[in-house]
N, C-alpha and C positions, 0 to 999 in steps of 0.2 A: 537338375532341371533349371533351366534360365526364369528370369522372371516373369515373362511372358507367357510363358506355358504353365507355372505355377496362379498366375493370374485366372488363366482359358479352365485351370481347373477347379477354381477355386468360383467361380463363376458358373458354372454348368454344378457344382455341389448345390451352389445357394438355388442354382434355379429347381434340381430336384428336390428340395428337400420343400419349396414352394407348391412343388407338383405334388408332393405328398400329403400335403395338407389338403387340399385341394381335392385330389383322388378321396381322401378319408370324408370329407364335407358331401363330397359328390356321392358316397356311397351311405352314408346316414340320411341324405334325402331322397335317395333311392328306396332306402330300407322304409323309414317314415312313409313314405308316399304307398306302398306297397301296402303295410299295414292298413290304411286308408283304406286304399281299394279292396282290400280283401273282408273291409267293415260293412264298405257301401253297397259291394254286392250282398252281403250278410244280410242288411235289411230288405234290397231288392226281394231275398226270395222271401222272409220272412211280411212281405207287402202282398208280394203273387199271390204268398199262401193264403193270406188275411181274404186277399178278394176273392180267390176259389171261392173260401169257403162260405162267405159273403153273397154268392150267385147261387138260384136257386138252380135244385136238379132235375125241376119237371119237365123234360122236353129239350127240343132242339133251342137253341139260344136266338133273341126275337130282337130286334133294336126296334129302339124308338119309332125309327121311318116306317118299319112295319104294321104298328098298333093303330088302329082307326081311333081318329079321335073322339072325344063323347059326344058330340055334336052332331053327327051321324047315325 
């Protein structure tokens, strides 16, 4: 191999072995990030659940707008 091609390859090694660090960095913030969201939702239902059971069960469900107020 002439120098020149020895060069083109020694160049495209240094850039992958850049890319491989890279790819490794990119997939540990992936992994991280996933855990995360797989937390967040953990509490979402573990909050749903809290409010369920937090609401009473007498009846159709009333909002505020509904309720006459004392004054009346």
């Amino acid at each position: 191999m002439d120098t020149n091609t020895e060069n083109r390859v020694e160049a495209l090694e240094v850039r992958l072995a850049f890319q491989d660090e890279l790819l490794d960095a990119l997939n540990a913030t992936v992994a991280r990030q996933q855990k995360e969201i797989d937390l967040l939702q953990q509490q979402i239902r573990l909050l749903y659940q809290q409010f369920r059971s937090a609401q009473p069960d007498d009846g159709p469900a009333t909002s505020l707008r509904d309720e006459i107020p004392p004054h009346y």
